[in-house]
C-alpha positions in Angstrom: -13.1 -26.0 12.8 -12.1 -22.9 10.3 -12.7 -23.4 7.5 -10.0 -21.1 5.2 -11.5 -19.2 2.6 -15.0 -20.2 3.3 -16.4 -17.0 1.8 -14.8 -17.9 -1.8 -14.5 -21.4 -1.9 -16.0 -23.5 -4.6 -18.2 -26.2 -4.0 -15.4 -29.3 -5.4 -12.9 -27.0 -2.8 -15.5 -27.7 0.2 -16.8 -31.0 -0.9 -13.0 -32.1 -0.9 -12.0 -31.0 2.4 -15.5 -32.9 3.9 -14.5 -36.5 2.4 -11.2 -35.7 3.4 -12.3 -34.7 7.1 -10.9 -31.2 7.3 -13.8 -30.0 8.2 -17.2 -31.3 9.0 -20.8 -30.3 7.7 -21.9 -28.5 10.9 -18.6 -26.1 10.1 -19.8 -25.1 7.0 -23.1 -24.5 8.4 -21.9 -22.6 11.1 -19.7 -20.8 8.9 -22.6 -19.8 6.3 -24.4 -18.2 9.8 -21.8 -16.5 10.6 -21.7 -14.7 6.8 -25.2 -14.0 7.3 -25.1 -12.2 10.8 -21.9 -10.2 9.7 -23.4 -9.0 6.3 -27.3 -9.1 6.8 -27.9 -8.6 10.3 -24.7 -6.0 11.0 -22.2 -4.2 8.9 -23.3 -3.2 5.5 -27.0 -4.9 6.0 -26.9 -6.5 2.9 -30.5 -7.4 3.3 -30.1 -10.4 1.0 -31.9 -13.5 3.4 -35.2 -13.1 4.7 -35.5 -16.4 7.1 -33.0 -18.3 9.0 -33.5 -21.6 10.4 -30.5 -22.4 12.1 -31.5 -25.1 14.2 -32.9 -27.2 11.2 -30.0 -26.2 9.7 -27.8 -27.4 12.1 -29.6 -30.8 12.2 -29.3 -31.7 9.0 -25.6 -31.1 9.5 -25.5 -33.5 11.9 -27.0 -35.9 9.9 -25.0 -35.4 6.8 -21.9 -35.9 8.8 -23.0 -38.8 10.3 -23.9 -40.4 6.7 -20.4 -39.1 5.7 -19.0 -41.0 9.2 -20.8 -44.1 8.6 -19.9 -44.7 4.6 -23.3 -44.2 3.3 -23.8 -43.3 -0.6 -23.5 -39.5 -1.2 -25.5 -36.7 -2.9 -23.5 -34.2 -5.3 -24.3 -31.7 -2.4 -24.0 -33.5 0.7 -23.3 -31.2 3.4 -23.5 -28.4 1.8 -25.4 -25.2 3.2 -27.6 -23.6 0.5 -29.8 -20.7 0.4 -33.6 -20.7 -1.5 -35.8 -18.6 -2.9 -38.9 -17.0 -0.6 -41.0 -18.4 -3.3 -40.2 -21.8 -2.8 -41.8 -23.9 -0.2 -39.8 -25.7 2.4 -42.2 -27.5 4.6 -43.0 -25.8 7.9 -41.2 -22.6 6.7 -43.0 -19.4 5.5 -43.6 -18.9 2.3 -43.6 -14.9 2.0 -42.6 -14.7 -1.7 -41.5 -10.9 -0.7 -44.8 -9.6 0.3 -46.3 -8.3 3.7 -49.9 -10.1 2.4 -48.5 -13.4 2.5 -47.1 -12.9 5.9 -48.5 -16.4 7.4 -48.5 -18.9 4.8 -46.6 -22.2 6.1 -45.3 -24.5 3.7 -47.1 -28.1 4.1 -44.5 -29.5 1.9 -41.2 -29.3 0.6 -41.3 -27.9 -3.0 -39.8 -30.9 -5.9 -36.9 -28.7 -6.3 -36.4 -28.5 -2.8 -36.7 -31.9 -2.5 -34.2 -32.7 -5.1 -32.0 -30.5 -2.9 -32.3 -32.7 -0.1 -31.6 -35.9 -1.2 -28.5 -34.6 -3.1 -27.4 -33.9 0.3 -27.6 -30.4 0.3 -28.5 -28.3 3.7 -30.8 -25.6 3.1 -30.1 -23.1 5.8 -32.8 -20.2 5.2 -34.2 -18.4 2.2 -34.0 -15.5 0.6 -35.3 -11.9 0.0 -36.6 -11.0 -3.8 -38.6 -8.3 -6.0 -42.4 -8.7 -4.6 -44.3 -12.0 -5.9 -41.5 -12.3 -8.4 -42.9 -9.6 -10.5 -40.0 -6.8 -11.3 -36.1 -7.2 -11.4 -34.9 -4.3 -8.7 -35.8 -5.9 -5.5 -38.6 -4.1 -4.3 -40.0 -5.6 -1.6 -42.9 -5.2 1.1 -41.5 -7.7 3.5 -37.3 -6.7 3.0 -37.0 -3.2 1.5 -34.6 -3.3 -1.5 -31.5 -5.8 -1.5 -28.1 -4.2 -2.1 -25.5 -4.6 -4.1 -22.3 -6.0 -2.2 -20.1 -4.2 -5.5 -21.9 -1.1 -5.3 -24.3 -0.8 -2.1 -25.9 2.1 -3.8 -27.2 -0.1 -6.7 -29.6 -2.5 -7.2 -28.6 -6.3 -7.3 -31.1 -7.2 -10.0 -34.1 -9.5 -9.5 -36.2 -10.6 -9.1 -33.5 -13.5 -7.2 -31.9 -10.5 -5.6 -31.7 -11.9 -2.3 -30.0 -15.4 -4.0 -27.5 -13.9 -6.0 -26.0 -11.0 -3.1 -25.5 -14.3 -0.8 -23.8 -16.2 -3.2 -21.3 -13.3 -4.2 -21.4 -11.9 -0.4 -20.0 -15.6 0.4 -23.0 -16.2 2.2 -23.1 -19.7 0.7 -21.6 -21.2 -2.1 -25.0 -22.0 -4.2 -28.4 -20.1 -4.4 -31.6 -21.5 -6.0 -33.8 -19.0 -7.6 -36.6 -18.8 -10.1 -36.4 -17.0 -13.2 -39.6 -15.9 -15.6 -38.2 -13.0 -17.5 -34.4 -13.1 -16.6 -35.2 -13.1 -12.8 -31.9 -15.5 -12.0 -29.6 -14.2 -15.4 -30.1 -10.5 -14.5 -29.1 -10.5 -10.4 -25.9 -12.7 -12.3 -25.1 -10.9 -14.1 -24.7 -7.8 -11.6 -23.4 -9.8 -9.1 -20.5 -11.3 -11.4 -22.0 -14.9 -11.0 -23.1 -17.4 -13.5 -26.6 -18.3 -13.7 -28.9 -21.1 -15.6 -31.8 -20.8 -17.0 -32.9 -24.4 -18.2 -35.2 -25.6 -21.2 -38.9 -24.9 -20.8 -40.2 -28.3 -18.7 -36.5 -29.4 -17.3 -36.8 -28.7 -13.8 -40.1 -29.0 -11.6 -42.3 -26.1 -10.8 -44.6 -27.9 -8.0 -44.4 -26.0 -4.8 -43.1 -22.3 -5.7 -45.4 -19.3 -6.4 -46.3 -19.1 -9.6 -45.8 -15.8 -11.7 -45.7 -17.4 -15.6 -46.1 -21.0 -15.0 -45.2 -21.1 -19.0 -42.4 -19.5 -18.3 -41.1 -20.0 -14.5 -38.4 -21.5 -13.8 -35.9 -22.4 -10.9 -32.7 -22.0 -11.1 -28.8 -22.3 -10.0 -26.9 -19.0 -9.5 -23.1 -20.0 -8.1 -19.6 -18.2 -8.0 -17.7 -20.6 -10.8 -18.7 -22.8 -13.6 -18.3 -26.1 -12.6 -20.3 -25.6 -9.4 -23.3 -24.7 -11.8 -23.1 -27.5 -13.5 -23.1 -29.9 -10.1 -25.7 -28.2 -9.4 -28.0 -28.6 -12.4 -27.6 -32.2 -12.4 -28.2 -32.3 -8.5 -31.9 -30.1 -9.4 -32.3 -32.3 -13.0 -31.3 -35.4 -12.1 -28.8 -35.6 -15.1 -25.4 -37.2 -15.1 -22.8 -35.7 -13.4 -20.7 -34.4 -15.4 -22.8 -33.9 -17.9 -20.3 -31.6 -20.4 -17.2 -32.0 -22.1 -14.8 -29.4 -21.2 -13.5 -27.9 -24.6 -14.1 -25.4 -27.3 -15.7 -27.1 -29.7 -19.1 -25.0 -30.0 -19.8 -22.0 -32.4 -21.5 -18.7 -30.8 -23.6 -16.2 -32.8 -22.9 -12.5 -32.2 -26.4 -10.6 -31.7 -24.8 -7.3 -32.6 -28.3 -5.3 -32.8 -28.5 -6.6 -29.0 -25.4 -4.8 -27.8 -25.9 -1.4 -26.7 -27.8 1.6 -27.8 -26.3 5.6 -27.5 -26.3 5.5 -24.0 -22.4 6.1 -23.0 -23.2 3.3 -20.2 -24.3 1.3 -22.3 -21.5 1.3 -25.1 -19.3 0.8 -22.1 -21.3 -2.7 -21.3 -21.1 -3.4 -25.1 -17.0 -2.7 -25.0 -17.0 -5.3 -22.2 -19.1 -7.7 -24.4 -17.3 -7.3 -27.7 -13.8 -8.2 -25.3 -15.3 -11.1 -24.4 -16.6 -12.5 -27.3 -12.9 -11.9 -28.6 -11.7 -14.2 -26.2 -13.8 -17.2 -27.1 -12.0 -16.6 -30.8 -8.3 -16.4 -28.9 -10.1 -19.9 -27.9 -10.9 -21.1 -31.1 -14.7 -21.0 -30.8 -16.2 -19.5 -34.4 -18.2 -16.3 -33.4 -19.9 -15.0 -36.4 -22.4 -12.1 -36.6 -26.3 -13.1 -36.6 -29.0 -10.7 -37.1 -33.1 -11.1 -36.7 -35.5 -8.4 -38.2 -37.3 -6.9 -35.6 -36.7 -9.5 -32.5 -37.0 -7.4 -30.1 -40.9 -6.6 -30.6 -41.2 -9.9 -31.2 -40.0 -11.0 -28.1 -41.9 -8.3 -26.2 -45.1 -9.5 -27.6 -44.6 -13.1 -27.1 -44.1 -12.0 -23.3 -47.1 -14.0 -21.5 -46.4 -13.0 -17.6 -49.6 -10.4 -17.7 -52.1 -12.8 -19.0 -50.9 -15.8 -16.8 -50.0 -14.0 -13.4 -53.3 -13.5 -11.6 -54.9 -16.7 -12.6 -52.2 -18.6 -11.8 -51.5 -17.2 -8.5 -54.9 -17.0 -7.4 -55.3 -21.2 -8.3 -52.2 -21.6 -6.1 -53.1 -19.6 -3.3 -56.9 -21.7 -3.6 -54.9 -24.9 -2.5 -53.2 -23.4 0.4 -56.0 -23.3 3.7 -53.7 -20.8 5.6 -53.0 -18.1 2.7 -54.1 -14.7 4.6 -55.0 -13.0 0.8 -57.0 -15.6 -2.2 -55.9 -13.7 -5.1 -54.1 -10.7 -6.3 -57.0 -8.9 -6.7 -56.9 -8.5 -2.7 -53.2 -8.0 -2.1 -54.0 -4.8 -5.0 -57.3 -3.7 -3.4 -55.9 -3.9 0.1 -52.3 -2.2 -0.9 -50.5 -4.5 1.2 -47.2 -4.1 -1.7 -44.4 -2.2 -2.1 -45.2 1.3 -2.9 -43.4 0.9 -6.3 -45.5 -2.6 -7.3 -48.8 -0.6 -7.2 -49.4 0.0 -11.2 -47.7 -3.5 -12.2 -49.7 -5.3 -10.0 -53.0 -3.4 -10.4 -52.3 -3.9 -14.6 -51.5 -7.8 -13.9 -55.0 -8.1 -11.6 -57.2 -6.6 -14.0 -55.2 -8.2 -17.2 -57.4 -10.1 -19.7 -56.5 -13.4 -18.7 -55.5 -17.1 -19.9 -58.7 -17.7 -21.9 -58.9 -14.3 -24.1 -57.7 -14.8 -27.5 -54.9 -12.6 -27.1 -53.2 -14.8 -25.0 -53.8 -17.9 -27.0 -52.0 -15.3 -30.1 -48.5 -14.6 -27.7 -48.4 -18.5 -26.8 -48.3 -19.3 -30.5 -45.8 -16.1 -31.3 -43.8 -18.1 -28.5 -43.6 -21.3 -31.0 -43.2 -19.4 -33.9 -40.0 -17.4 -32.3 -38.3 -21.1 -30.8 -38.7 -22.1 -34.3 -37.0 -19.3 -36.2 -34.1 -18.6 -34.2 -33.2 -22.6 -33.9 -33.7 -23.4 -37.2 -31.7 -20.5 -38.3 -29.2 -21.2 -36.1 -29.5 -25.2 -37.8 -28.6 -23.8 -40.9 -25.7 -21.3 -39.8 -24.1 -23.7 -37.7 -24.4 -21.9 -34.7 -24.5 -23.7 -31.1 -24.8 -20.3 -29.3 -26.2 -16.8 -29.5 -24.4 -14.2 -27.3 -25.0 -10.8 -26.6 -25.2 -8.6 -22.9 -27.6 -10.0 -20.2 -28.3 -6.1 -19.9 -27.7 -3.4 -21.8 -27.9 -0.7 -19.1 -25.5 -1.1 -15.6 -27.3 -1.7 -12.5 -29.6 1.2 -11.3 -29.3 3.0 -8.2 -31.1 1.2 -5.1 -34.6 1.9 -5.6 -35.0 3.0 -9.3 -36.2 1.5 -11.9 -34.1 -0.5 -14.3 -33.9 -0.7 -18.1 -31.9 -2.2 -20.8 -32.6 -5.9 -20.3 -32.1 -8.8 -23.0 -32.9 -11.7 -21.0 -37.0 -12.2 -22.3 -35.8 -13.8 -25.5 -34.8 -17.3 -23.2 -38.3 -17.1 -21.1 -40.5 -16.8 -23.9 -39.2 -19.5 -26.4 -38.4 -22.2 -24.3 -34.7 -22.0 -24.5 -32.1 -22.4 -22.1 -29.9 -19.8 -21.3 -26.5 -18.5 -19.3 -24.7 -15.9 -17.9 -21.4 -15.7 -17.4 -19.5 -13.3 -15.4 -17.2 -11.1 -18.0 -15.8 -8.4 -16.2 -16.6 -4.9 -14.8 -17.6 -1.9 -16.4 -15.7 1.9 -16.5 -17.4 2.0 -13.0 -16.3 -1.2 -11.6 -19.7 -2.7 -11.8 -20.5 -6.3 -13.2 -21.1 -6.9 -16.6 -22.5 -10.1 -17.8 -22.9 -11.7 -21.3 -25.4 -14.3 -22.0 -25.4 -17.4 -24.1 -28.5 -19.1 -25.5 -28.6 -22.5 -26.8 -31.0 -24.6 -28.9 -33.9 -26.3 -26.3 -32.2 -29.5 -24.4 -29.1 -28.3 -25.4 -27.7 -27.3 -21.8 -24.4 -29.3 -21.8 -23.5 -26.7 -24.5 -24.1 -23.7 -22.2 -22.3 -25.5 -19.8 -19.3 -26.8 -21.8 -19.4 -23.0 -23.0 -18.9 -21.4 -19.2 -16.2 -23.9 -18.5 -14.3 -22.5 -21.6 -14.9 -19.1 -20.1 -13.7 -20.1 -16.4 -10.6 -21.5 -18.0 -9.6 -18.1 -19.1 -10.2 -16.1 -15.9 -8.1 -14.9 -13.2 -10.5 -16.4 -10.4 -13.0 -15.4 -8.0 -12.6 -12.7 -5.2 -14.9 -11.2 -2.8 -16.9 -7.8 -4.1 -15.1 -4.4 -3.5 -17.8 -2.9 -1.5 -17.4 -5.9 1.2 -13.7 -6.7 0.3 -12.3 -5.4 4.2 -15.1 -6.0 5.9 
């Protein structure tokens, strides 16, 4: 049957309407490939899924109605259609991770994440297009071209999740799982006006996606409203559900040094953040100002993606019999990339690796940092740190983008956030990002419930609005 609203619906609104027989599993299926032919396949060509598999797709439908029918315990997801990540494996599906070279490698297995997925019910209906092997936050991609933007089709929708987060706001479906390493699920957020987790370093499996950082990898939810996030981390964690208290009680640290630079875009973005961490004090969360002597190169050099990449790809792609390249050393030498991934992944394939004592140096400059920021945040009493996910508004499609903030989370081990806090002078997304002490996701998540409280809703992008 219909299903009203589909395209905006949260996942409570359509998890309702199944227990309460409004509508059946197989209609939201149906309805999610209907989004995706409308959106990816005609009209704007959002270019946001890369495989479909509407048959499977269809069959687990069936199955989840039938559970549903028969009175059989339920999974926080059941019958819900979902969207994954290219890097992801989903057994018998390709595994393309965004690249033409990879073109051929079947999945033998389901990912644990993926796994997860499925016995919370949920019905993974295809996957989606990212930024090639997970390594840039544009989109760029051998296999898919460039993702757009459904609030601006002439800018990028962040990545390297680009493909996740444009089918989540494009209404697509309701929840996305990407991967984030240096802000890879935060960043396509926070342009698509989306919230999106980052977890604690070791809460959510890695087994069964292509690695990029496997010290900093991580999966992750990226989903239209808070609480949907939050049923969605448990479903991938294995938590309790719920797992926060709704309420205010948390205090947030202003980054201020983090909010802008000259750039008249980016005051704009910092306008937008300074409004928003206004109205967590109209809330009665403490926001006070917080400051760190030279973070930002210490982040930067406590960044461990080059030393890790190459080695840990080509070990992955050594346990996989049916991988058409064995390393990245052969996707670079035979230029099967993206024009635009040429001198990152050259640099990455010739990178001193794991075992050089440089590396071993950035791993402990990782510890150091986790320790410094939570222990000063101990002893000012902070539960939070804010400040923009990005500095700089989304690039146009195909350039490169600057102004990001979201390394700090990747490289010390904590979790991170954003939320959705409005557009920009130009109507674009802006997001903000919270950081919390490691373990301490309920807080992030207690935090964005605060936030949703506040705002006016969710509506379909601008760009795709009459379409």
């Amino acid at each position: 049957m219909p299903i009203e609203n589909f395209a905006i619906a949260s996942l409570d609104t359509l998890l309702a309407g199944l227990d309460a027989r409004r509508w059946r599993a197989i209609d939201l299926v149906e309805a999610a490939l209907a989004r995706i032919e409308a959106f990816d396949k005609q009209g704007p060509t959002l270019r946001a899924v890369t495989y479909v598999f509407a048959d499977e797709a269809r069959a687990a439908a069936t199955a989840s109605d039938e559970r549903r029918r028969m009175g059989c315990s339920l999974g926080l997801l059941e019958g819900i259609p979902i969207l994954v990540k290219d890097n992801m494996d989903v057994a018998g599906w390709p595994t393309t991770a965004g690249s033409c070279a990879l073109i051929g490698l079947i999945a033998q297995q389901d990912a644990e994440i993926v796994r997860r997925l499925r016995q919370a019910g949920a019905v993974i209906v295809g996957k989606t297009a990212m930024h090639e092997l997970a390594a840039g936050i544009t989109g760029a991609s051998s296999l898919t071209g460039f993702a757009r933007n459904p609030h601006a089709l002439d800018r990028s929708p962040g990545g390297s999740s680009s493909g996740a987060a444009v089918a989540v706001a494009a209404g697509y479906v309701p929840l996305a799982i990407g991967s984030d390493t240096a802000g890879s699920v935060r960043i396509p957020a926070a342009f698509n006006h989306l919230f999106g987790l980052r977890a604690s370093r070791g809460a959510l499996p890695l087994q069964g996606i292509l690695p990029l950082s496997p010290t900093q990898d991580m999966p992750g939810p990226i989903t239209r409203y808070a609480v949907d996030l939050e049923r969605a981390f448990a479903a991938l964690s294995g938590q309790p559900y719920p797992m926060s208290e709704v309420g205010t009680d948390f205090s947030i640290g202003v980054l201020d040094t983090w909010f802008g630079d000259e750039q008249a875009a980016s005051r704009d973005i910092s306008a937008v953040a300074y409004r928003a961490v206004e109205r967590f004090e109209t809330l009665g969360v403490r926001c006070a100002p917080i400051d760190f002597n030279g973070l930002k190169g210490a982040v930067d050099s406590a960044n461990v993606i080059a030393y890790e990449f190459a080695s840990a790809l080509t070990a992955d792609l050594a346990a996989r019999p049916d991988s058409p390249v064995d390393s990245l050393k052969t996707i670079v030498e035979q230029g099967r990339h993206h024009e635009q991934m040429a001198a990152v992944l050259r640099d990455r394939a010739y990178h001193a690796g794991p075992d050089s004592p440089e590396y071993q140096q950035a791993r402990a400059r990782q510890d150091a940092l986790r320790e410094q920021i939570e222990s000063a945040m101990i002893d000012q009493g902070l539960d939070l740190l804010c400040y923009p996910t990005l500095r700089h508004p989304p690039t146009t499609l195909g350039g490169t983008q600057d102004g990001s903030n979201a390394l700090l989370a990747p490289v010390t081990g904590m979790p991170a956030i954003n939320l959705p806090i409005g557009l920009d002078s130009q109507g674009l997304p802006v997001g903000l990002e919270l950081l919390a002490r490691s373990g301490h996701e309920a807080i992030l998540l207690a935090a964005a419930h605060a936030w949703a409280e506040t705002s006016s809703g969710w509506s379909l992008p601008r760009a795709i609005q009459n379409q």
